[in-house]
Backbone bond lengths (Angstrom), bond angles and torsions (degrees), N, CA, C in turn:
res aa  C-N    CA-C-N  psi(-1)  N-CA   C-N-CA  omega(-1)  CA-C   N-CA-C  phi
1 X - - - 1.463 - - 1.533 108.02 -
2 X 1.167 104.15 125.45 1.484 106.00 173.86 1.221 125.91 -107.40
3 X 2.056 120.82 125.05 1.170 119.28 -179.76 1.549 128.01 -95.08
4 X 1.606 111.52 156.81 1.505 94.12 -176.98 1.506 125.50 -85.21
5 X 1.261 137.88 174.46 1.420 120.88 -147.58 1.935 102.33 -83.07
6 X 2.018 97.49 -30.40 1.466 117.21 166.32 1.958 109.69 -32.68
7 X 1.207 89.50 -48.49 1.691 104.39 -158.25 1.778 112.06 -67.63
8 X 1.695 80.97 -43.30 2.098 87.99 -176.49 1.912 102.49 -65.80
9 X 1.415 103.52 -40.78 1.208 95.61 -164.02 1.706 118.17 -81.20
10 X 1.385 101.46 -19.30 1.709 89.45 141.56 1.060 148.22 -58.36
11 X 1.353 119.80 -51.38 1.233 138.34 138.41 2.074 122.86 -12.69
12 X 1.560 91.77 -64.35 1.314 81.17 164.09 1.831 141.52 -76.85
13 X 1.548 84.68 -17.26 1.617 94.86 178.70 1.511 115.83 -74.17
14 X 1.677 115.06 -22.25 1.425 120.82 -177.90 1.482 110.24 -93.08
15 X 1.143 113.01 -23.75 1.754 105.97 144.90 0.905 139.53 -71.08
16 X 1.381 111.38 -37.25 1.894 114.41 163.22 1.475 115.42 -23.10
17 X 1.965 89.21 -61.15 1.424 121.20 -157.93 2.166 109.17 -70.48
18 X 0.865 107.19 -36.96 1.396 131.12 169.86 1.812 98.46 -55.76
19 X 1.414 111.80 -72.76 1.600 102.01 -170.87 1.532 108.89 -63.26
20 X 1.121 109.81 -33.30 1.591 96.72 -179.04 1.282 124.68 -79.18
21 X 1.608 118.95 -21.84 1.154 102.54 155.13 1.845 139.22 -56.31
22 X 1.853 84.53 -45.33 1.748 68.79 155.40 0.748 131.03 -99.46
23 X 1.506 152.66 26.47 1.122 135.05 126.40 1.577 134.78 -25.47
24 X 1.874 86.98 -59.80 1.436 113.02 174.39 2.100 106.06 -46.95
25 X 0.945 96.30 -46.88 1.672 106.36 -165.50 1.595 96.74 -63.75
26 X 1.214 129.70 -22.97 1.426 138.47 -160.45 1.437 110.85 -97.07
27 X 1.118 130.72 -4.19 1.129 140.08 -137.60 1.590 98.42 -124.24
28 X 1.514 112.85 120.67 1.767 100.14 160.82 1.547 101.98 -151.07
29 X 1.174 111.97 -169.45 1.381 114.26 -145.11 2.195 102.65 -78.69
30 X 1.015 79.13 -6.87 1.780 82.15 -168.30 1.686 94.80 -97.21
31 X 1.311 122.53 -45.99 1.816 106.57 -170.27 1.506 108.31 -144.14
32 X 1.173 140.63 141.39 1.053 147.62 -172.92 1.589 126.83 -92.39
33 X 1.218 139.26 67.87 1.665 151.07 -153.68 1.481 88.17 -44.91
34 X 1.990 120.72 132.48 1.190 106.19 133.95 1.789 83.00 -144.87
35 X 1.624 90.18 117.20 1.724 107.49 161.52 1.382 96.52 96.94
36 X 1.806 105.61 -111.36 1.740 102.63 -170.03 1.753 76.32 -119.10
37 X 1.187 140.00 -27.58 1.485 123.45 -151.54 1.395 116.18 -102.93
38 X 1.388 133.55 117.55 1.499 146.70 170.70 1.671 125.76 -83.93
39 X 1.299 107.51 129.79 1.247 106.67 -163.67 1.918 91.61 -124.65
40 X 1.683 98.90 119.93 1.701 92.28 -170.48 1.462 89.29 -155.20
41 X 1.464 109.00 -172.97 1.574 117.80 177.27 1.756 102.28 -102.20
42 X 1.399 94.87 89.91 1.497 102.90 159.53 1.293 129.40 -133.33
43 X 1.264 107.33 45.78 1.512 132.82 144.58 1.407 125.70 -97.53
44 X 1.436 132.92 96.56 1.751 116.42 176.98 1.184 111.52 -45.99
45 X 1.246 99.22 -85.41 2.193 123.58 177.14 1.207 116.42 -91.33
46 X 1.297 98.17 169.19 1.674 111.36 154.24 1.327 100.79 -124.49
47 X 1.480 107.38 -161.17 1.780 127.21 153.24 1.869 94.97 165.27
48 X 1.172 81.68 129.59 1.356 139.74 2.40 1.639 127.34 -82.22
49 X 1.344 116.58 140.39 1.584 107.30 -156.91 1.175 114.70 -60.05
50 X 1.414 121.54 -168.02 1.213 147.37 -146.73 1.910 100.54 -91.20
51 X 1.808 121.57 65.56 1.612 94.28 -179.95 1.231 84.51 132.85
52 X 1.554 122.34 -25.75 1.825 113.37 -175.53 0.943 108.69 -38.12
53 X 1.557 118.33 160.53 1.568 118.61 158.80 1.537 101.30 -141.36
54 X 1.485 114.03 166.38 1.474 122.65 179.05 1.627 102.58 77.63
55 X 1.256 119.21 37.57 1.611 104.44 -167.33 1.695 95.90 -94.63
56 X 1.029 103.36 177.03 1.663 120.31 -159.09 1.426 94.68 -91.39
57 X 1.494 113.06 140.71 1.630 114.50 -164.08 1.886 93.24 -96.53
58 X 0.905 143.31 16.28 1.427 127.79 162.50 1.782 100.07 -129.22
59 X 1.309 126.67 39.98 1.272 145.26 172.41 1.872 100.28 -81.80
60 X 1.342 98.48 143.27 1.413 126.35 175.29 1.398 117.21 -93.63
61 X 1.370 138.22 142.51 1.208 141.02 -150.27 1.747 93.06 -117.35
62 X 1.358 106.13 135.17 1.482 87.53 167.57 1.945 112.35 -166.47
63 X 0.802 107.90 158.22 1.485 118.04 -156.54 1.677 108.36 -108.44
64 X 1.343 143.46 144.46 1.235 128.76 176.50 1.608 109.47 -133.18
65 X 1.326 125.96 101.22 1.252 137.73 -156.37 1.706 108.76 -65.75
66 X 1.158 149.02 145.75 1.220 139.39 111.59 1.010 145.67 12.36
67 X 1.442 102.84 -64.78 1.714 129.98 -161.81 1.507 105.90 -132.30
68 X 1.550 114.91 155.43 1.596 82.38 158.23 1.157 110.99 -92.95
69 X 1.632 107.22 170.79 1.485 116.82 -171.99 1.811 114.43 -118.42
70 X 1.382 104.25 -173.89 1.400 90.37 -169.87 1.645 108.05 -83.35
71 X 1.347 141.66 171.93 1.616 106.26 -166.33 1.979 89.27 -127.76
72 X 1.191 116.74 27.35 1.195 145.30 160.63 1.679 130.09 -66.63
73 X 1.360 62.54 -63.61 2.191 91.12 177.52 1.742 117.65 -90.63
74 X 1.539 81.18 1.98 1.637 92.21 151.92 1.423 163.23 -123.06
75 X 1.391 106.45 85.69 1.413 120.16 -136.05 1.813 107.66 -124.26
76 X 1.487 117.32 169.40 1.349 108.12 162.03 1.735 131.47 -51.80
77 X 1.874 103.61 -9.39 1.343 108.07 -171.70 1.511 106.47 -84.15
78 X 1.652 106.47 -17.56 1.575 105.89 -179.90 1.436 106.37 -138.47
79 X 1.200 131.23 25.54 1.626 138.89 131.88 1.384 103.88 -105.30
80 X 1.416 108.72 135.71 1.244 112.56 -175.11 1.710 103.31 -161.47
81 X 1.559 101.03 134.10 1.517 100.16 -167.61 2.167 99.61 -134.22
82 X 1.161 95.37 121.29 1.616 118.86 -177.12 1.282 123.65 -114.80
83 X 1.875 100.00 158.64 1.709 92.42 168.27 1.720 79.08 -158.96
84 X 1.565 79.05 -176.53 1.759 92.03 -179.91 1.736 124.53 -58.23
85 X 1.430 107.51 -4.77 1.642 102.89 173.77 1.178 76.72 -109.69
86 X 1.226 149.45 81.12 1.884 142.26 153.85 0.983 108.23 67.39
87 X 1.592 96.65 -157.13 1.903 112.15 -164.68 1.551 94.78 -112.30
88 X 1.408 99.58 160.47 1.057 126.29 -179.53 1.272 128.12 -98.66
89 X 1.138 127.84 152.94 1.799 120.80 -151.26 1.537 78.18 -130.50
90 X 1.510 90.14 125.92 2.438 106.46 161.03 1.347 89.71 -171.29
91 X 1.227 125.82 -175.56 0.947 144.04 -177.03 1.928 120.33 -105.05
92 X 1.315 122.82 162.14 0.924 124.22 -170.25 1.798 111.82 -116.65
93 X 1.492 129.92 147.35 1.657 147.54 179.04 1.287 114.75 -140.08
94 X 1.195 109.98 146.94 1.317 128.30 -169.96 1.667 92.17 -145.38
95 X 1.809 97.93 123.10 1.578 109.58 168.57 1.671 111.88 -119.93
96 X 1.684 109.57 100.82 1.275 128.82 -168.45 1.729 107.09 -49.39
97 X 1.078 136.58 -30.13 1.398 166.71 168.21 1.473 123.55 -44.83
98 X 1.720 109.76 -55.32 1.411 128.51 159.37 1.347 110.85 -114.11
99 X 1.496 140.89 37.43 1.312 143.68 -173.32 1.722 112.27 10.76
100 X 1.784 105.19 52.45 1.623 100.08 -178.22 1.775 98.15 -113.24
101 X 1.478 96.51 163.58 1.338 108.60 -179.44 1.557 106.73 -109.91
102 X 1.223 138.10 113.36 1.282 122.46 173.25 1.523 126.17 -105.12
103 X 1.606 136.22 153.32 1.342 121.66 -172.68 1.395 92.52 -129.57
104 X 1.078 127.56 123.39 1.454 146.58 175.18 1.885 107.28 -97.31
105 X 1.169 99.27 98.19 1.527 111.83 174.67 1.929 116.10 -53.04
106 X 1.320 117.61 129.67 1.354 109.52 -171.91 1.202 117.56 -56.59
107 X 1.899 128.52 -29.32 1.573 146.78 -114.26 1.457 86.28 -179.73
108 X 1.304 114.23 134.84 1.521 117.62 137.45 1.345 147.93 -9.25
109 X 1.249 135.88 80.71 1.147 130.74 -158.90 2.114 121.04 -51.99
110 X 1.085 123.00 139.88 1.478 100.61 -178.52 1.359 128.39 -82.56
111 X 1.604 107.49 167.53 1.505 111.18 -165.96 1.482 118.39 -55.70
112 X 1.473 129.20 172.91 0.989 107.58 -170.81 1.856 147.05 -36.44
113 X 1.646 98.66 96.33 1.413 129.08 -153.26 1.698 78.77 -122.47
114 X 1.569 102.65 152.49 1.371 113.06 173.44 1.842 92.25 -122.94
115 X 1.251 113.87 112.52 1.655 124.65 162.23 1.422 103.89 -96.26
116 X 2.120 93.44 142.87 1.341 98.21 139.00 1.255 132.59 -114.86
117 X 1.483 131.09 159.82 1.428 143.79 161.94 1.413 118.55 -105.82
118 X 2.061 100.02 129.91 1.079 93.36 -158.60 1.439 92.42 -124.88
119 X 1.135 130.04 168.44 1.690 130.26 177.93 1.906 99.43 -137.23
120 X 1.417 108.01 111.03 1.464 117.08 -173.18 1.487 110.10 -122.11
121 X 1.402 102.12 135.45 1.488 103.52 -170.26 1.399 123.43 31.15
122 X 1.161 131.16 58.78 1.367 128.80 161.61 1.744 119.00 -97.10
123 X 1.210 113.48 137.65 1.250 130.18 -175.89 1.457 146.35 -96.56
124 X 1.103 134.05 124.71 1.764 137.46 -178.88 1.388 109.02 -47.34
125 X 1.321 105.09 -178.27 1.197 94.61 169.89 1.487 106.98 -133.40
126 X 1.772 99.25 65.08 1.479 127.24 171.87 1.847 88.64 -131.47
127 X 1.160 132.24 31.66 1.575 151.59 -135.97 2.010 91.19 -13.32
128 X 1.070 127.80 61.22 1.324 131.91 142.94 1.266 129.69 -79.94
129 X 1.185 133.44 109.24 1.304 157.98 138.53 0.850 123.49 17.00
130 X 1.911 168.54 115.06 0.784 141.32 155.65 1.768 123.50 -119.09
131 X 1.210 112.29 133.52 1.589 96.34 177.46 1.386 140.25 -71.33
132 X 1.675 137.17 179.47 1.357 146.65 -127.86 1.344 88.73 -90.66
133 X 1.817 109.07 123.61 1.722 120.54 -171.02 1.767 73.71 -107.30
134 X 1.621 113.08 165.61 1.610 114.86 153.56 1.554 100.56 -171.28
135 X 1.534 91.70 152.13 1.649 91.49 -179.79 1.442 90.95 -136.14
136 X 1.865 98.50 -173.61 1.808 90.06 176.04 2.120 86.87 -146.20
137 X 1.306 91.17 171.76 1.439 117.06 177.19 1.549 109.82 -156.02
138 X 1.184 96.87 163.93 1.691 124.34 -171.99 1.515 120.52 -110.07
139 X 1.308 136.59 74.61 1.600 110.48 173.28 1.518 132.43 -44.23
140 X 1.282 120.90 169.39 1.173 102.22 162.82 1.402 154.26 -88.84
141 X 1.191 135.72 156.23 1.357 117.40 -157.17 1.495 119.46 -92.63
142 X 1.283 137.61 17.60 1.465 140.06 123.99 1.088 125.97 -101.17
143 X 1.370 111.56 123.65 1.540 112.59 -178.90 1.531 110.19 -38.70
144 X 1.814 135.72 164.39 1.809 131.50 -172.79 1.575 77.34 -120.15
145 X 1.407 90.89 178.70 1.675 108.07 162.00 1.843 105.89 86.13
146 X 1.040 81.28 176.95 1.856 90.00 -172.67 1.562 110.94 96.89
147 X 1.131 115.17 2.13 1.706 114.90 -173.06 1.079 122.18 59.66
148 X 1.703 123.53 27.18 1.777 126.73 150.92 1.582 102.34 163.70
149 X 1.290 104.09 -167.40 1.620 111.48 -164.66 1.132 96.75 -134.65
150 X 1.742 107.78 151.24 1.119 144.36 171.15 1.384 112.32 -33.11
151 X 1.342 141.73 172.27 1.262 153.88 164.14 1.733 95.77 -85.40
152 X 1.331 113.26 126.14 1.554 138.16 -150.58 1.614 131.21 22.36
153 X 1.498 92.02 35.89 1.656 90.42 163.30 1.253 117.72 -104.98
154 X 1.471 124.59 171.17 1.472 122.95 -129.25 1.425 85.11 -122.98
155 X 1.642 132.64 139.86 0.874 133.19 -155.83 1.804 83.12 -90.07
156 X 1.295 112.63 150.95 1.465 135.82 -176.97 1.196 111.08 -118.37
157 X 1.084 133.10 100.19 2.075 117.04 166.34 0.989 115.96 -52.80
158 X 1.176 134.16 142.67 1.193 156.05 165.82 1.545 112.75 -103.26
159 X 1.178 125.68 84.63 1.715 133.53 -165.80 1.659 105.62 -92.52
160 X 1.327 99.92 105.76 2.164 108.10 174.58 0.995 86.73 -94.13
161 X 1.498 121.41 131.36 1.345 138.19 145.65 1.542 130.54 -103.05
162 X 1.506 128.34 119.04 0.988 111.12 -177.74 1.544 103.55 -64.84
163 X 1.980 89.27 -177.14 1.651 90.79 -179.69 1.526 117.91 -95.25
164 X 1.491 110.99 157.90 1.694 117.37 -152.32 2.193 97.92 -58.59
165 X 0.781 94.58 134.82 1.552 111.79 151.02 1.477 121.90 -32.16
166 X 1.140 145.13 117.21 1.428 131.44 145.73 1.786 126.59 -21.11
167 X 1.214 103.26 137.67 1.462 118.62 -165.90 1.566 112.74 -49.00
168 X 0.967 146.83 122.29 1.127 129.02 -176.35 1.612 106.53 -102.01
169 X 1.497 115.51 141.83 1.562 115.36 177.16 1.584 124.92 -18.85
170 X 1.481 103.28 -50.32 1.999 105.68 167.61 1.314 119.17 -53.62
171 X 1.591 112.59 -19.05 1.448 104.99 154.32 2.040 79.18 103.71
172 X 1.074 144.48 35.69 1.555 157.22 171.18 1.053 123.81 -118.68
173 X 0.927 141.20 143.17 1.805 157.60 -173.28 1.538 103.63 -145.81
174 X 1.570 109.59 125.65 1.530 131.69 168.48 1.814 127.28 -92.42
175 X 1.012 135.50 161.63 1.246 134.90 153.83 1.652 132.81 -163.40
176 X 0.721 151.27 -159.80 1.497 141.21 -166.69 1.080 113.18 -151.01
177 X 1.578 128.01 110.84 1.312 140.91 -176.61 1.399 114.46 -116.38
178 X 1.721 113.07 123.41 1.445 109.84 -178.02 1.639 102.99 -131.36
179 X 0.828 98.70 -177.97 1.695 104.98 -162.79 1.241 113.45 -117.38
180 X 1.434 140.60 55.60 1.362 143.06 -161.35 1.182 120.02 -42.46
181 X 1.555 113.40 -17.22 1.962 98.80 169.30 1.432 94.71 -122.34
182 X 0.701 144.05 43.85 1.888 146.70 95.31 1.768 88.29 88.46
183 X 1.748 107.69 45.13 1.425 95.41 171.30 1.857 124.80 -80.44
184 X 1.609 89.64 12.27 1.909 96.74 -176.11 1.577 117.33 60.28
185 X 1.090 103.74 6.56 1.902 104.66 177.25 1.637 101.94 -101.56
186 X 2.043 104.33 98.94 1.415 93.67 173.24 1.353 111.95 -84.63
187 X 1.671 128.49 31.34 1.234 119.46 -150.49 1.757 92.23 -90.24
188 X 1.003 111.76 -4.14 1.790 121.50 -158.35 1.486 104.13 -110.46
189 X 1.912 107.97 -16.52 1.615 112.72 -148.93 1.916 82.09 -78.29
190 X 1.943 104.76 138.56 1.127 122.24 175.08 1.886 117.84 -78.02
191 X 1.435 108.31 140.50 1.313 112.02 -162.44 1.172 114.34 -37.98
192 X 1.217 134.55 154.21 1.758 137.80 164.62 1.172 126.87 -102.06
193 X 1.703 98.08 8.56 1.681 100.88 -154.32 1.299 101.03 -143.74
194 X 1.184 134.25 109.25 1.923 113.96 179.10 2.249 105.27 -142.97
195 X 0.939 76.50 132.59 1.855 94.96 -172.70 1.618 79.40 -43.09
196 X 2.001 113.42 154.75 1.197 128.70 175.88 1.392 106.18 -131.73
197 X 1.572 145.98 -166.24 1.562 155.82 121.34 0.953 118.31 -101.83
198 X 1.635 131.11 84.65 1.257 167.52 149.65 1.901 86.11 -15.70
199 X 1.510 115.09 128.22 1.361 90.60 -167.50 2.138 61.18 -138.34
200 X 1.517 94.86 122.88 1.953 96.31 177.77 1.590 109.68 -119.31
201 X 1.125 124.15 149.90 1.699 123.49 -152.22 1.884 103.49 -77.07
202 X 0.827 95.85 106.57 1.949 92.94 171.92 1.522 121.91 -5.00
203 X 1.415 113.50 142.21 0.818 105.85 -164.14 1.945 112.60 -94.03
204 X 0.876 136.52 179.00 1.250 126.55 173.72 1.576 107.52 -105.47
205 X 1.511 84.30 132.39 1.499 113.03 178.80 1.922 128.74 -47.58
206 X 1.283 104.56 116.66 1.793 93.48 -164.06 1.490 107.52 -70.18
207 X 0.986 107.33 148.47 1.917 97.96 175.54 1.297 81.51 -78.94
208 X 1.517 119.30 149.60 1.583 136.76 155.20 1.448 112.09 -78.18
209 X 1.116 103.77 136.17 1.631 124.67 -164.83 2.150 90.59 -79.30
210 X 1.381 100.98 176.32 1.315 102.73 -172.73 1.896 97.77 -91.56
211 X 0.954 112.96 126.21 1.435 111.51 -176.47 1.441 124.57 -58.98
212 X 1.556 118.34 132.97 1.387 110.61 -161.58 1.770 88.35 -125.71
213 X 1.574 91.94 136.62 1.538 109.32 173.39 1.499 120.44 -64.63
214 X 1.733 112.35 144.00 1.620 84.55 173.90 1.275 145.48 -96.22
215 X 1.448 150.71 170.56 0.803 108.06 -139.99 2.021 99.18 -120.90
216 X 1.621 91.81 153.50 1.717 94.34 -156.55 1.504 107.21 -84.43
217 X 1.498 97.84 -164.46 1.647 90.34 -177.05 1.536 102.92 -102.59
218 X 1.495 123.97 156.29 1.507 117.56 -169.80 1.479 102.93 -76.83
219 X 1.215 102.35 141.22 1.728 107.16 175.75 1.723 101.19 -136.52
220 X 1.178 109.70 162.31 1.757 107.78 166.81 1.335 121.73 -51.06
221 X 1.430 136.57 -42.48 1.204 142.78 147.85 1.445 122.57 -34.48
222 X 1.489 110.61 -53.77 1.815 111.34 -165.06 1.540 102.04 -77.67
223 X 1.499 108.86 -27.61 1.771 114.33 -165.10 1.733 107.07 -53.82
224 X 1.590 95.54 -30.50 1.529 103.77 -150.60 1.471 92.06 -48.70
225 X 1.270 138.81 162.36 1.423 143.39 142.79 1.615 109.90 -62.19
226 X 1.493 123.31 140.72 1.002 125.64 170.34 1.535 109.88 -116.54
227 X 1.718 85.40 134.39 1.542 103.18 -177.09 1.657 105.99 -100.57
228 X 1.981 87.93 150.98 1.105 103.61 -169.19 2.000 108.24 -76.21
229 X 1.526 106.32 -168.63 2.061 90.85 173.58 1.270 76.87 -93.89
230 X 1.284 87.91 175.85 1.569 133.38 -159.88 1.851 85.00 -94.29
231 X 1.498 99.68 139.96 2.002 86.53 -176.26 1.324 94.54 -124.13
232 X 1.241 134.54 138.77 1.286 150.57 -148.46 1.876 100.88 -74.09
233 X 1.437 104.74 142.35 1.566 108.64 -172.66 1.742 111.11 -62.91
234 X 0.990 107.26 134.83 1.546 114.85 174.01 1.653 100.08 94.34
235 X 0.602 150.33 -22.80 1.903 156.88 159.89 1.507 104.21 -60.88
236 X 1.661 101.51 133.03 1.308 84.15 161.56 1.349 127.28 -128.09
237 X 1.205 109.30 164.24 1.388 132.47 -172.97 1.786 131.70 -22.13
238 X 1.604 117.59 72.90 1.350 104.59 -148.13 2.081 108.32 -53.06
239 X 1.318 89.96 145.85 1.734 81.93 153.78 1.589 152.70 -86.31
240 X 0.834 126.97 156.90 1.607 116.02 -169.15 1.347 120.57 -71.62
241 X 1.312 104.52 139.74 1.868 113.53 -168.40 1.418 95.37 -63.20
242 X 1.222 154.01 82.43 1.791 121.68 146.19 1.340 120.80 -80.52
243 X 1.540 114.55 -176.36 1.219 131.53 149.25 1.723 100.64 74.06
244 X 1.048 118.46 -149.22 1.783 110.62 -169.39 0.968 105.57 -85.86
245 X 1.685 143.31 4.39 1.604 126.43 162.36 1.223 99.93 -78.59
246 X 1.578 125.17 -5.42 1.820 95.57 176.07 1.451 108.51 -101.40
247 X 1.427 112.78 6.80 1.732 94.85 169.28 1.176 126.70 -101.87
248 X 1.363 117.95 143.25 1.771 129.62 -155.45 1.448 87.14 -63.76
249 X 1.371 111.14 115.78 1.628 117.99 147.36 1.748 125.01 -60.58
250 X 1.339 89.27 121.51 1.768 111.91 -176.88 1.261 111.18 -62.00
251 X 1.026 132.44 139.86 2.019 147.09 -179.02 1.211 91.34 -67.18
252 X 1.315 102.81 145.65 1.724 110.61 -175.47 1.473 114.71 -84.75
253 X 1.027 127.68 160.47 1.759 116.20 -144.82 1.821 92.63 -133.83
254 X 1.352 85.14 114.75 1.597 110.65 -168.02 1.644 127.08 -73.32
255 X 0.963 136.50 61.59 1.760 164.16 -133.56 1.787 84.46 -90.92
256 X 1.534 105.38 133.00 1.362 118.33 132.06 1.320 124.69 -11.11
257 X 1.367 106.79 -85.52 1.498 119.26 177.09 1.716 121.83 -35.04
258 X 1.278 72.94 -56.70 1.920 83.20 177.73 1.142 130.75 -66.40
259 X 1.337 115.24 -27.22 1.832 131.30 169.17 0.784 106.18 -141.09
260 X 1.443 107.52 79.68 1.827 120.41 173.21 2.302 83.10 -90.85
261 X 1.406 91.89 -42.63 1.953 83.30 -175.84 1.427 107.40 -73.54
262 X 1.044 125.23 -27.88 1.867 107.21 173.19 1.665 109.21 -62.22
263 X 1.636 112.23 -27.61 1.241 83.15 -179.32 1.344 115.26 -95.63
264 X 1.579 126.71 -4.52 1.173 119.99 -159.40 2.071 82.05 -97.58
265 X 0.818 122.22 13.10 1.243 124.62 170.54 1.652 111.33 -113.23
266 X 1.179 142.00 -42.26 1.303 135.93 121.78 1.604 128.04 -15.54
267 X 1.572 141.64 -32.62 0.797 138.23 146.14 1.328 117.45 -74.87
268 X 1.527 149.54 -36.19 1.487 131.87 164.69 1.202 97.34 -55.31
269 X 0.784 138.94 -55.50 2.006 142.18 -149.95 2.349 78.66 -64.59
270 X 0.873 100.16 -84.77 1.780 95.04 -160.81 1.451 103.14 -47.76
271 X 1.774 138.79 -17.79 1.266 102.85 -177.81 1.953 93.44 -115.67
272 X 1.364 111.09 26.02 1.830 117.13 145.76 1.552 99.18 -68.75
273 X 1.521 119.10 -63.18 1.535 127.70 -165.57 1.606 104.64 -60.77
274 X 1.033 128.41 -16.34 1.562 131.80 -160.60 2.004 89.20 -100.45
275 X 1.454 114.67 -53.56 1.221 118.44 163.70 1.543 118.83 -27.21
276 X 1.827 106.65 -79.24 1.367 115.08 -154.19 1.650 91.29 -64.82
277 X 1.436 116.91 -39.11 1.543 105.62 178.07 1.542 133.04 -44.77
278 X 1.374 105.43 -41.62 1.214 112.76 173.81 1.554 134.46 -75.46
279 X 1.650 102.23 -30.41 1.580 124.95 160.66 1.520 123.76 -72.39
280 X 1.706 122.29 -5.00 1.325 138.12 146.77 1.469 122.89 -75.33
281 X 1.666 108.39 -35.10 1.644 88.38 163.37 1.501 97.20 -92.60
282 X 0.820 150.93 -32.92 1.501 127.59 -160.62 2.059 102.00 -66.34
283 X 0.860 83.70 -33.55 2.267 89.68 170.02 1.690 100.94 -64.89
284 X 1.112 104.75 -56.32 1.849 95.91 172.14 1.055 107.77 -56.47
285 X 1.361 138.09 -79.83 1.450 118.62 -174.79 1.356 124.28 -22.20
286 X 1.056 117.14 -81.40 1.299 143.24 -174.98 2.216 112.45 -47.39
């Protein structure tokens, strides 16, 4: 069967027009849909953050989610922490509680070495996708420890921080940083305090009470009692609507999601009609 060139290129322009609308419909200000996989900011923090330097070489890597995530899709295959002699082998945690990811190094991390940490495809637990987060940090550049320092080396802090607190409603997260070789310079000591998104479980829905009119001021008119009609002999007596059979039920509200096939069935149906249209003049001509 042969089509005319008029015909394909309609055809293609009303698909164009079709994907981009939903696209468009898919789209909001936090992540951008293409396919099944989303690429957005759903990482709050890290720590060590994003650029630290001087960090403590047997320090834990750890990530603080948004959302919670799935605790599956979170593993050494998609936390992953590097430097210029390769990657590093520890193990990986997930605390369902504070939605954090942590990477526990097997070995000591080395002296001043710049690593990165990367978080790849890890997932909600709406199992959506998300793309490659990464930050970097600096250890420090004399090895700590040994119970004192060299003859003219410069005392270095060494700052342990526990891990941040759960979000609190003000939307804040705490933690506790001390300085194990006690050089008294808090000029280096790492924040304790960093803004969060308190993410709290929905609330449950109120049943709506039956709506009550308000009530007017008495006048000679309003006082009167109002009578009901008169209901025909032998009939009986209907009863009164209360409670949720008397409120007007709402039209059911037609979502993307929900008729993604009415519409992708709505588009064959208009380019059948775009077909038979075009195969009626080509019969006239001819």
């Amino acid at each position: 069967m042969v089509f005319s060139i008029r015909f394909i290129r309609l055809q293609i322009i009303f698909i164009i027009f079709v994907l981009s609308m939903t696209t468009s419909l898919a789209y909001n200000a936090d992540t951008f849909v293409v396919g099944l996989a989303i690429s957005s900011h759903y990482v709050n923090s890290t720590s060590p953050g994003d650029g630290e330097t001087q960090v403590s070489l047997n320090t834990a890597v750890s990530a603080a989610f948004s959302k919670p995530m799935d605790p599956y899709s979170i593993s050494t295959s998609t936390f992953l922490v590097s430097s210029v002699h390769g990657g590093v082998a520890g193990t990986v945690s997930y605390d369902n509680s504070t939605f954090t990811a942590t990477f526990y190094p097997a070995s000591t991390l080395s002296a001043g070495t710049t690593y990165i940490a990367s978080l790849t495809w890890v997932k909600d637990l709406s199992n959506i996708s998300y793309g490659t987060y990464n930050w970097s940090f600096t250890t420090v550049s004399i090895p700590l420890g040994g119970g004192g320092w060299a003859l003219g080396q410069q005392c270095i802090p060494n700052w342990r921080c526990t891990p941040w607190s759960a979000c609190s409603e003000a939307g804040e997260k705490t933690r506790t940083c001390t300085d194990v070789n006690g050089c008294g310079d808090d000029g280096s000591k790492p924040s304790e305090k960093a803004s969060c998104i308190s993410v709290l479980p929905p609330k449950p829905r109120e049943k709506k009470d039956e709506a009550v009119a308000p009530e007017l001021p008495a006048t000679a008119e309003t006082a009167k009692p109002v009578e009901a009609p008169p209901v025909p002999a032998g009939e009986p007596t209907p009863a009164p609507i209360i409670g949720e059979a008397a409120v007007e039920k709402k039209a059911p509200v037609i979502t993307l999601e929900t008729d993604w096939w009415l519409l992708f069935f709505l588009v064959l149906l208009v380019i059948a009609i775009i077909f038979a249209i075009e195969q009626k003049r080509r019969n006239r001509r001819t």
